[in-house]
C-alpha positions in Angstrom: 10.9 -0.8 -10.3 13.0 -2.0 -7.9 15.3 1.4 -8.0 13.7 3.6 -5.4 12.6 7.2 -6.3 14.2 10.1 -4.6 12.0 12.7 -2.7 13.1 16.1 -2.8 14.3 17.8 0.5 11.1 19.0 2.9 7.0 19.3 2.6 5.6 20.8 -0.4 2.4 21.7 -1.0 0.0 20.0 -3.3 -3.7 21.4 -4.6 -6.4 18.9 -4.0 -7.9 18.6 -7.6 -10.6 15.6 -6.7 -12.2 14.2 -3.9 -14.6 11.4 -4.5 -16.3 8.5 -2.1 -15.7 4.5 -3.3 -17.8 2.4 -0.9 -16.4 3.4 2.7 -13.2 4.9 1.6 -12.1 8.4 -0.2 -9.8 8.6 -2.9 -8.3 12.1 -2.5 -6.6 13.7 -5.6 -3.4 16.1 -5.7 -1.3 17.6 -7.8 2.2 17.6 -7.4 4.0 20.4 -9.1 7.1 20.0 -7.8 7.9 16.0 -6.9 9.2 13.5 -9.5 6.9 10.4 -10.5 6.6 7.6 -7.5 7.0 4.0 -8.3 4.7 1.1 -7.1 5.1 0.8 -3.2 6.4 4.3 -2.3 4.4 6.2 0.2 4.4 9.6 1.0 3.9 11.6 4.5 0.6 13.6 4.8 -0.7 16.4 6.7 -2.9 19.4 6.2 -5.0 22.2 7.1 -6.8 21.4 10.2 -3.3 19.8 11.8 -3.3 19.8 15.7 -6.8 21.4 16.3 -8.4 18.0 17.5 -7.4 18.3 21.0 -3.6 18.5 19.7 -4.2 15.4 17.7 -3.6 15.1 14.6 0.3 16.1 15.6 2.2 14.2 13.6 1.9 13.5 9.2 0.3 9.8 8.0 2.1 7.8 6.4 0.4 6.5 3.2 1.1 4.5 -0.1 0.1 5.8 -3.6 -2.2 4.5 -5.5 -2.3 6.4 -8.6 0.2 8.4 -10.5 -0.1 10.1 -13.5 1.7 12.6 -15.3 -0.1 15.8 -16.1 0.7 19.5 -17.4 1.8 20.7 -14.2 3.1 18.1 -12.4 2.0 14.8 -11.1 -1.6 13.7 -10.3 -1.6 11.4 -6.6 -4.9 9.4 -5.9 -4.5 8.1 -1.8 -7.2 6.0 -0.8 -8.3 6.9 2.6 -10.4 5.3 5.1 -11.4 7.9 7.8 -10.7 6.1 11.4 -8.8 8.5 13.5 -8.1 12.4 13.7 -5.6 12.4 11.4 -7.3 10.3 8.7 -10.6 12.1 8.4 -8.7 15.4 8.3 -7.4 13.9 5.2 -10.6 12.3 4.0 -12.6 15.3 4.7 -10.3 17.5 2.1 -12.5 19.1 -0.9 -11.3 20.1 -4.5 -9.1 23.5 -4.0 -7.5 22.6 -0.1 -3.8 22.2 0.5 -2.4 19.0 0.7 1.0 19.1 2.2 3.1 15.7 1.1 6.8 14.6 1.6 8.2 12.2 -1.0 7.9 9.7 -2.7 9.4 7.5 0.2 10.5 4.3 0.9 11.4 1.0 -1.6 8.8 0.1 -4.2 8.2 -3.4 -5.1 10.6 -5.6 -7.2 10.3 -6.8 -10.8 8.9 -10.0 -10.8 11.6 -11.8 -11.8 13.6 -10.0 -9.5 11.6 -11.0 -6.7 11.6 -14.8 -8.4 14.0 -15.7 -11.4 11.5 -18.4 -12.2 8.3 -15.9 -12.1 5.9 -16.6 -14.8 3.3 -14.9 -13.7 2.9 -12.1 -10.6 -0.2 -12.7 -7.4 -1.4 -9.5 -6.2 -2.9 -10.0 -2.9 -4.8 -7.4 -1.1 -6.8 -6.5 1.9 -8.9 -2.9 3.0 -7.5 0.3 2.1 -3.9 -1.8 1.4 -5.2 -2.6 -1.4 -4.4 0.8 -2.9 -0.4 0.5 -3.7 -0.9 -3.1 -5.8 -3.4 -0.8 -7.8 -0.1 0.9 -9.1 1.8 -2.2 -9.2 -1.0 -4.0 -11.4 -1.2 -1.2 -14.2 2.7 -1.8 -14.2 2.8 -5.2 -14.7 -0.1 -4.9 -17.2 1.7 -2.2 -19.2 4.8 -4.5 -19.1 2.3 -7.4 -20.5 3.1 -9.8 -17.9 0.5 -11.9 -16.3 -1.1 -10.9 -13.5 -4.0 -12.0 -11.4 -5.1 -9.4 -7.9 -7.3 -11.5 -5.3 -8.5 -8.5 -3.1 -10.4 -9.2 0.6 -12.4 -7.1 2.7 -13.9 -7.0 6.1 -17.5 -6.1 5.1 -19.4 -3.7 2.8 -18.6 -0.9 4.4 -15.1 -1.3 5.0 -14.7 -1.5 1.4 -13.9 0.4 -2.1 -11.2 1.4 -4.2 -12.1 -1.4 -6.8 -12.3 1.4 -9.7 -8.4 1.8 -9.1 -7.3 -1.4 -10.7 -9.2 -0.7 -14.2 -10.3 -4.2 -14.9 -12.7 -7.0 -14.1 -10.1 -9.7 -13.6 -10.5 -9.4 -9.5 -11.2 -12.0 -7.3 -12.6 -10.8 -4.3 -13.4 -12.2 -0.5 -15.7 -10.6 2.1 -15.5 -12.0 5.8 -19.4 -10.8 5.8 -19.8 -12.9 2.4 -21.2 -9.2 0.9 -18.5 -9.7 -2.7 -17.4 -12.8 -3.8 -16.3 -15.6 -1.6 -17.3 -15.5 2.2 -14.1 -16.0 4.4 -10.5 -14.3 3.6 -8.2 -13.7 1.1 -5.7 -16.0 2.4 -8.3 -18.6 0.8 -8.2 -17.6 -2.4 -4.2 -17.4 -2.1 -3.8 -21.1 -1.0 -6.1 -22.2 -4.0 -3.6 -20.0 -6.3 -0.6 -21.6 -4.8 -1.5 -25.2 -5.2 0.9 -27.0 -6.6 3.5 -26.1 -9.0 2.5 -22.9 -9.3 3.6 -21.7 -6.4 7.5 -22.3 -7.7 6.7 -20.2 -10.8 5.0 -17.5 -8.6 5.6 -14.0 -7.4 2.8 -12.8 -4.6 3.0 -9.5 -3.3 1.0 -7.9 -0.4 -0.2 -5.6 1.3 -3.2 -5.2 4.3 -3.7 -5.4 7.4 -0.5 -7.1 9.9 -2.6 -10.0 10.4 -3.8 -10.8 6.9 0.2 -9.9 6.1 1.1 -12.3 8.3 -0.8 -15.3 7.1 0.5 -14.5 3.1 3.7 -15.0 4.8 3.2 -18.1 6.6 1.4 -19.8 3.4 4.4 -18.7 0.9 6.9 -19.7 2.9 5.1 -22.8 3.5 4.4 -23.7 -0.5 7.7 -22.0 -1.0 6.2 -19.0 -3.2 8.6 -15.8 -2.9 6.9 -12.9 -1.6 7.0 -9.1 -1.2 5.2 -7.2 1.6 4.2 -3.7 2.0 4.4 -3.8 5.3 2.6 -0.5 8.1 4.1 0.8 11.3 4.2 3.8 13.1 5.8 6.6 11.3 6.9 9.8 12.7 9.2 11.2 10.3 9.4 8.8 7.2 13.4 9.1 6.3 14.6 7.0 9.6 15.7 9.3 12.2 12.5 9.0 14.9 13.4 4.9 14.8 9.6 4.7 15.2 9.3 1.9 12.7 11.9 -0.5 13.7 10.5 -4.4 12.6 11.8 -7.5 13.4 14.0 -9.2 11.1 14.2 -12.8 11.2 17.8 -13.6 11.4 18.1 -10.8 14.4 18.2 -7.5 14.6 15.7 -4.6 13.0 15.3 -2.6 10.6 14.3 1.1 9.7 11.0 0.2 7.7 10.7 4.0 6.2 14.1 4.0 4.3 14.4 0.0 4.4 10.8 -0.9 3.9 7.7 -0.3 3.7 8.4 -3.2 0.9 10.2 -6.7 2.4 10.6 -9.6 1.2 8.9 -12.4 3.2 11.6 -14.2 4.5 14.0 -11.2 5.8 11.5 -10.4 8.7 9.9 -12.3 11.7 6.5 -11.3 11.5 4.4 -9.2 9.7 2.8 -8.1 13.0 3.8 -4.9 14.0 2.6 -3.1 17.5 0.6 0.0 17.0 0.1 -0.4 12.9 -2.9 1.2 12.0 -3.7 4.7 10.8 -5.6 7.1 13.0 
């Protein structure tokens, strides 16, 4: 997994084939005639119809992770889970079966084999927050079709910043609402800490993605109970293949690097925060 697919050269244009509501998010469908299969953690750059007529805004393509991809007559099906908060994103969210979908990639470093990640890996965390829950949907039907042990904690904010549960195809989820709405009231961090006790954390590998904050805190708790760890981390994106230098994040021995062709997945301990100004899609 850890071999990173290339994207051919430029935008293509991709048929929406579903568009269908999960709590407060969209999971827009599209089928990619043209690309090759992503791997768990790629992203591609999105833009459409509709581009530039909100005052000039949306101007630029969103950056956004796959969740689902699956092989079909005439090319690849991509699911994106969307959460419509800006210009750009209810463009996107607002796309209906038959509208153009224009996409660049698959981008970016997917996640690592477990026991690439951890030699001593005997079983993987998933850990999840909001709409960045979507790329350890593809990462979980991985492991699972690899038959290796996996358990996903996902967390939300409330009910309706919430959905995309259908994605990971199993009941096996342990879930955290801040409003107490699913499962246990507080964050997903708690469930982590509880999953890291002990041994376990030695024999452990966690990988993340959410919002910075909620990134940062899986950080600080692996590295703390000494638990390798994988983050799919969001900045601002311009261009996706590192010539804008938009994304540059911190890395922890000095420096930066290029998260769109060195990123969006890190491991833990090469950066200095998971905090990143101006992450957010809009």
């Amino acid at each position: 997994m850890s071999d990173r697919v290339q994207a051919p050269l430029g935008a293509r244009d991709c048929e929406v084939t579903d568009r269908r509501a999960t709590g407060g998010y969209v999971i827009v469908s599209a089928l990619d005639a043209e690309g090759p299969d992503p791997k768990p953690g790629q992203f591609y750059m999105l833009s459409a119809d509709g581009w530039g007529t909100h005052g000039g805004r949306p101007f630029l393509p969103r950056a956004f992770s796959v969740a689902d991809a699956e092989r079909a007559d005439r090319g690849v099906r991509l699911d994106f889970l969307i959460d419509a908060v800006g210009p750009g994103t209810s463009v996107l969210a607002g796309l209906e079966r038959g509208a153009r979908l224009r996409v660049t990639g698959p981008l970016g470093v997917p996640f690592s084999p477990p026991r690439e990640l951890n030699p001593d890996a005997a079983g993987a965390i998933l850990v999840g927050g909001g709409v960045g829950i979507a790329p350890l949907a593809m990462l979980r039907r991985e492991l699972a079709r690899r038959a290796f042990p996996t358990r996903t904690l996902l967390g939300f904010r409330d009910r309706e910043h919430s959905g995309g549960l259908e994605l990971f195809r199993c009941q096996e989820v342990g879930l955290a609402s801040e409003d107490g709405h699913a499962g246990h009231q507080g964050y997903v961090t708690d469930l982590l800490a509880v999953a890291l006790k002990g041994p376990d954390a030695h024999t452990a590998a966690v990988y993340a993605c959410g919002p910075p904050g909620m990134l940062e805190a899986v950080r600080a708790l692996c590295a703390e109970r000494g638990a390798p760890v994988e983050l799919a981390l969001e900045t601002p994106m311009a261009c996706g293949y590192g010539a804008c230098f938009g994304c540059a994040v911190p890395l922890a021995d000095g420096g930066y690097m290029r998260l769109c062709v060195e990123g969006p997945v890190v491991r833990g301990d090469r950066i200095a925060t998971a905090i990143v100004e101006g992450a957010g899609h809009r």
